[in-house]
N, C-alpha and C positions, 0 to 999 in steps of 0.2 A: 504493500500500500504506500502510497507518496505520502510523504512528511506534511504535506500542508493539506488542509482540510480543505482551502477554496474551489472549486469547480474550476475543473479547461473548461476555455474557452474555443468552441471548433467551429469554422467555417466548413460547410462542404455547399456546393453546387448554392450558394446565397445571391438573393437579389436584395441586400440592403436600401436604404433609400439614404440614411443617416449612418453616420460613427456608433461602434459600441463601444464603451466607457467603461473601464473598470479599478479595480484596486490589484494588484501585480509589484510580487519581487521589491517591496520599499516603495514604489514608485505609482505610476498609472499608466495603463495600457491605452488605446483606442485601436479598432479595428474596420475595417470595413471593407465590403467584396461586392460587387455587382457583374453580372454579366452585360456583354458589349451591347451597347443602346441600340436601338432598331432590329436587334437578330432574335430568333424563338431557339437559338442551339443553348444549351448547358452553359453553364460558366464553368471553363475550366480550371480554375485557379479552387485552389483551397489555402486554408491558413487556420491559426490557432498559436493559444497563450497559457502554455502549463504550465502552473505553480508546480514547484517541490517544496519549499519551506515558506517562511512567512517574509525571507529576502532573495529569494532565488529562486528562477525558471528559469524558461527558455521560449522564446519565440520564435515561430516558424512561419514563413511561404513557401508554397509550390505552385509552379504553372504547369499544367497539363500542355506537352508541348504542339502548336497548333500543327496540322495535316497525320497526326499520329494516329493510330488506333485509341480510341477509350482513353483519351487525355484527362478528362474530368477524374477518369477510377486512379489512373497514373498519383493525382496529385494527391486523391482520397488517400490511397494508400501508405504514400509516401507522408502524408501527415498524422495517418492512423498508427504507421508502425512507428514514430519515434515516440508519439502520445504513449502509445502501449508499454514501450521499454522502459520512459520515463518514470511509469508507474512502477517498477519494479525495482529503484533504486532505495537501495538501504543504510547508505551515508550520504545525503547530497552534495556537505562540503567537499568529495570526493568524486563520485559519480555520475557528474553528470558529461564530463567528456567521453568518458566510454561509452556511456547511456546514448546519447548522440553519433559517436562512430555506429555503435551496435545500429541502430535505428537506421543509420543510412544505409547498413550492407543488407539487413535485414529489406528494406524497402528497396534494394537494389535485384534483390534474389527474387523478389515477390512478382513485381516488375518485368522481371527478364521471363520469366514465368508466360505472361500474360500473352506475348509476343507482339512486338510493331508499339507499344505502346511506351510513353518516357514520359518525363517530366524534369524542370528543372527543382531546388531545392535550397532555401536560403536558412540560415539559423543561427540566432543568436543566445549562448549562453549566458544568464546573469545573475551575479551573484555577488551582492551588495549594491558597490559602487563598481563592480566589475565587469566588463561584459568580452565574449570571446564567440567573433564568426566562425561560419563555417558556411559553405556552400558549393555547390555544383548547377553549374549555369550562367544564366544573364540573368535572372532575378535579383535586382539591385538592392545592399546593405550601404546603408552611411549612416556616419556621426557628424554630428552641426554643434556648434556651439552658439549659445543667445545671439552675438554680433555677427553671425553669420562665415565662420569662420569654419570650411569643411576639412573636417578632423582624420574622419578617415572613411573610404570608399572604396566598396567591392570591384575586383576583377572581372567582367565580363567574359565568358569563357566561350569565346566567339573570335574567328579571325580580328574582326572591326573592333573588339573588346582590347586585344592584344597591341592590336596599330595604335589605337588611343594611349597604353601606357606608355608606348616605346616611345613616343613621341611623333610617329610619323601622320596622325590622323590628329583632327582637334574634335570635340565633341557636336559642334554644330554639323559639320560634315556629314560625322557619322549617323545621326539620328536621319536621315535621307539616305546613307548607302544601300544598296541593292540589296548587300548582303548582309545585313545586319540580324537578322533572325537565323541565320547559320550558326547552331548552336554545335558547339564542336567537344561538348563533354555536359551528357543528361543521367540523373539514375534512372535505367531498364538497357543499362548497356556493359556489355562484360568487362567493357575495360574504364566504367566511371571511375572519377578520380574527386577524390574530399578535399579540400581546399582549404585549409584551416589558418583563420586570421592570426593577429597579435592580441595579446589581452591589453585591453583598453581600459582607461578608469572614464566615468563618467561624470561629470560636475551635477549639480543641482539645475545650471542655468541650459545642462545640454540636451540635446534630442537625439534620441535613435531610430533610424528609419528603413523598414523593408518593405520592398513594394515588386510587384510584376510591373512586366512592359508596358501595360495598357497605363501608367504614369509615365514610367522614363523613356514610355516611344514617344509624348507627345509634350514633355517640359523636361526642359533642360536641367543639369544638377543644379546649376545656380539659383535658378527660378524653383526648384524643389528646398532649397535650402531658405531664401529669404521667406518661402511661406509656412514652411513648418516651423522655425525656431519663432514665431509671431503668437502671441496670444495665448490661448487656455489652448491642450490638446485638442480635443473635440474640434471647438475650430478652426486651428492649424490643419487636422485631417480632413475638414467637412472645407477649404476652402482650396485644399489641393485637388481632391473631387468634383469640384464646380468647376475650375478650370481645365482638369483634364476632359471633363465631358463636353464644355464649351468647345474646344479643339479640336476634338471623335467629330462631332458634330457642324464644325464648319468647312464651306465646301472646300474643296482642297488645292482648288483653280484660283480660289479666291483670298486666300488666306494664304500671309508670308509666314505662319506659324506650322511645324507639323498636325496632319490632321489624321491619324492611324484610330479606327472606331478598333477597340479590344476590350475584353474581361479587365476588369482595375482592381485589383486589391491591395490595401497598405494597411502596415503595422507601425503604429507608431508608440513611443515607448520614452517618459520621463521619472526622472527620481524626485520625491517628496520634496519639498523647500524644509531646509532643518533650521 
């Protein structure tokens, strides 16, 4: 049984309209998922927020990868098997990176199972004031700070991901490359690979942020950064959702902004003012 008594929080196949708000890890969570505006298909994104003790969890995304088989079960799974290990940890001050490895080979093996079917996989452990990525994909992870200061941000595991670090791509480019959805390492594949960040401490005044594409295809990190570090959670998230949907939804001939209609789902993630 997990250490902490509070309910996960799971997203599967959700059409939110609003943020969900909660108490999480010291801190507070928001979450919200909708499938892409105008379409009757599934949403394939899932996400979730499991407590272990009364300062530490883990938050998770997964994008069911789009033209895949059964993308939606891809990301079910992949949020259901780290959910389920997590529950199984018996020291959390210790536990929960293995918890997390376990969960991703585990959701990797289920996956591969299924056949044709992937997903990407983003996750963050947190434990105080500490938190430690890990991911597989282009499901984007950053840290902000109040003044808009980006702290730290995920590798995109994508040709176009890789050109942007090395310096040979800049970020505006890339959000328009052809091949930007060229995911080059997803779990349901025998040779995924787990990606695991640096441990990070997080202030009082900073944000933690995981999101699918259907944000970072259509706002840039910068413009993701000045609106989240703004205001109360809730609506920092509920104001990155207005403008991503504003952009899904403007014509694309018309508008010098990206306009990519997709599944949106973000986690976002602050510590208590002490």
């Amino acid at each position: 049984m997990p250490f902490s008594d509070s309910p996960a929080i799971v997203l599967l196949e959700c059409d939110l309209s609003t943020p969900q708000l909660s108490a999480f890890a010291g801190g507070e969570v928001a979450l919200f998922s909708r499938r892409c505006p105008g379409r009757e298909s599934v949403n394939e994104d899932s996400a979730a927020a499991v407590p272990v003790s009364a300062d530490s969890g883990v938050l998770m995304i997964a994008d069911g990868v789009g033209g895949m088989q059964a993308g939606h079960t891809a990301s079910a799974v992949a949020v259901e098997s780290l959910q389920l290990r997590l529950q199984q940890i018996v020291q959390p001050e210790s536990g929960l990176r293995s918890a997390i490895l376990d969960g991703f080979e585990t959701a990797n093996e289920r996956i591969c199972r299924m056949g044709g079917a992937a997903t990407t996989l983003a996750v963050i452990e947190v434990q105080e004031n500490r938190i430690r990525p890990y991911h597989a994909g282009d499901s984007m992870i950053l840290l902000c700070g109040q003044r808009g200061r980006l702290r730290w941000q995920s590798i995109s595991h994508s040709p176009v991901g890789y050109a942007i670090e090395s310096g040979l791509m800049n970020e505006q480019d890339a959000m328009s490359h052809p091949d930007r959805h060229f995911v080059s390492n997803v779990v349901g594949h025998s040779e995924m690979r787990i990606e695991i960040g640096p441990i990070l401490e997080m202030s009082t005044r900073d944000t933690l942020l995981l999101c699918s594409d259907g944000l970072s295809d259509n706002l840039a990190p910068d413009e993701i950064v000045d609106l989240i570090r703004r205001g109360s959670l809730e609506a920092a998230v509920q104001s990155l959702v207005d403008l991503a949907t504003e952009r899904m939804l403007a014509p694309r001939h018309l508008s010098s902004h990206p306009s990519k209609p997709d599944d949106l789902t973000i986690v976002a993630f602050r510590l208590r003012f002490k």
